[in-house]
Each structure stands twice: as C-alpha cells, then as structure tokens.
C-alpha positions in Angstrom: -46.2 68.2 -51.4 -48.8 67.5 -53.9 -48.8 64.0 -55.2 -49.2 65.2 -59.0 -49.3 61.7 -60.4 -52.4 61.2 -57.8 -53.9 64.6 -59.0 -53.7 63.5 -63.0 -54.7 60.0 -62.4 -58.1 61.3 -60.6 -58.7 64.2 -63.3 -58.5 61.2 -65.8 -61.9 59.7 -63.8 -59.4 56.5 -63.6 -59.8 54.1 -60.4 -57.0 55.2 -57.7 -56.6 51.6 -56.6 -54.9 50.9 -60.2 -52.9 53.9 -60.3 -49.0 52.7 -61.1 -46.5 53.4 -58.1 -43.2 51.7 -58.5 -40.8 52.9 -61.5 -42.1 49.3 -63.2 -45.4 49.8 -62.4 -45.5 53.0 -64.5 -43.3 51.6 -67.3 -46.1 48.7 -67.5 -48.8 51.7 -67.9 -46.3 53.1 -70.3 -46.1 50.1 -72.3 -50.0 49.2 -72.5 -50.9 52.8 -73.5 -48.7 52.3 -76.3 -49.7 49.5 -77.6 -53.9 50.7 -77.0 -52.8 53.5 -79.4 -51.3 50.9 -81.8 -54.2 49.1 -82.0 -56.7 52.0 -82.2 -54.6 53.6 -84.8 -54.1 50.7 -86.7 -57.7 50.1 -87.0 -58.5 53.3 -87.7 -56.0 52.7 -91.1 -57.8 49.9 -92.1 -61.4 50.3 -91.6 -61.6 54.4 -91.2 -62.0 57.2 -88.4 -66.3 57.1 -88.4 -66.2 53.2 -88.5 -67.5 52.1 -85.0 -67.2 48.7 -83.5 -69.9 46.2 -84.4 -70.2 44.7 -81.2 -72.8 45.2 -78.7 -71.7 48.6 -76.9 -69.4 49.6 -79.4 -70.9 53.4 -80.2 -67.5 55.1 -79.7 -66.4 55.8 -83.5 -62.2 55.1 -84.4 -61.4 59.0 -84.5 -63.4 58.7 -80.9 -61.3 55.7 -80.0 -57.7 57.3 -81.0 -58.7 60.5 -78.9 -59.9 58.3 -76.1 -56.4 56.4 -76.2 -54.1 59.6 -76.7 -55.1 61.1 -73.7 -54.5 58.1 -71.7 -51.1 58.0 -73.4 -50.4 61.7 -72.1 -51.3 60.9 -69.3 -48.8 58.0 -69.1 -46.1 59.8 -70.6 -46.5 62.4 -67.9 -45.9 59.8 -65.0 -43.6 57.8 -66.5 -41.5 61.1 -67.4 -41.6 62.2 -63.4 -40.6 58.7 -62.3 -37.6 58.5 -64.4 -36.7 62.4 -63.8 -37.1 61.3 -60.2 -34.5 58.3 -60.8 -31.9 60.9 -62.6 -31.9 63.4 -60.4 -31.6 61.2 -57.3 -27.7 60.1 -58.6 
C-alpha cells in the first residue's frame, strides 16, 4: 500500500525526515500551518498583498506568502484528515 502521506509530503519538495507520523505529530503540523496562515494573512490586511518583506531575502510578495502558506495548509489538512479517519474507522 502506497504511503499517501509520504507521496504528498515529497510532491510538497518538503524534507522526509520532518514528515509528522504519530496522530500528534500531525495535529502539531496541523496547528503551525494554521497559525503560518494567520500570520501571513494578517499581514497581508495590514500592509497589503504586493508589500514584500523588508528584510534581506525577503522577495516573496504577501499574496506570494498567503499562496505559499495555503498550500502547506492543504497539505496538512489532508494528513491530519487520513490520521483521524484512520482513528474512526479503527473503533
């Protein structure tokens, strides 16, 4: 069986060895996409989706930024989903 958590992680270019495998892990992953879109969001509100970052590196506009975190929210969303599916169905 195809670990499809494994599959999404890697089509997401994100590092396999932080890939979330307990039920809490994933919840975590869960918890801190949230709150990345939260912050992008909010500054997007305040300061506008073309503003970019001042800092040095910091090219990526807001609109960029929101995309950028809404995907990795998807993505966390789709294995938190599976793990707690997996929890349900296993009573």
């Amino acid at each position: 069986m195809i670990d499809r958590d494994m599959t999404e992680w890697a089509k997401a270019g994100k590092n396999p060895h932080y890939r979330p495998r307990k039920l809490s892990e994933k919840l975590g992953y869960l918890t801190e996409e949230c709150g990345e879109v939260l912050a992008a969001v909010g500054k997007t509100q305040g300061w506008g989706p073309e503003s970019t970052n001042p800092d040095p590196g910091g090219g990526e506009t807001n609109c960029e930024w929101v995309l950028r975190e809404l995907d990795d929210l998807e993505l966390a969303i789709g294995i938190a989903r599976r793990a707690l599916l997996e929890v349900k169905e296993s009573k």
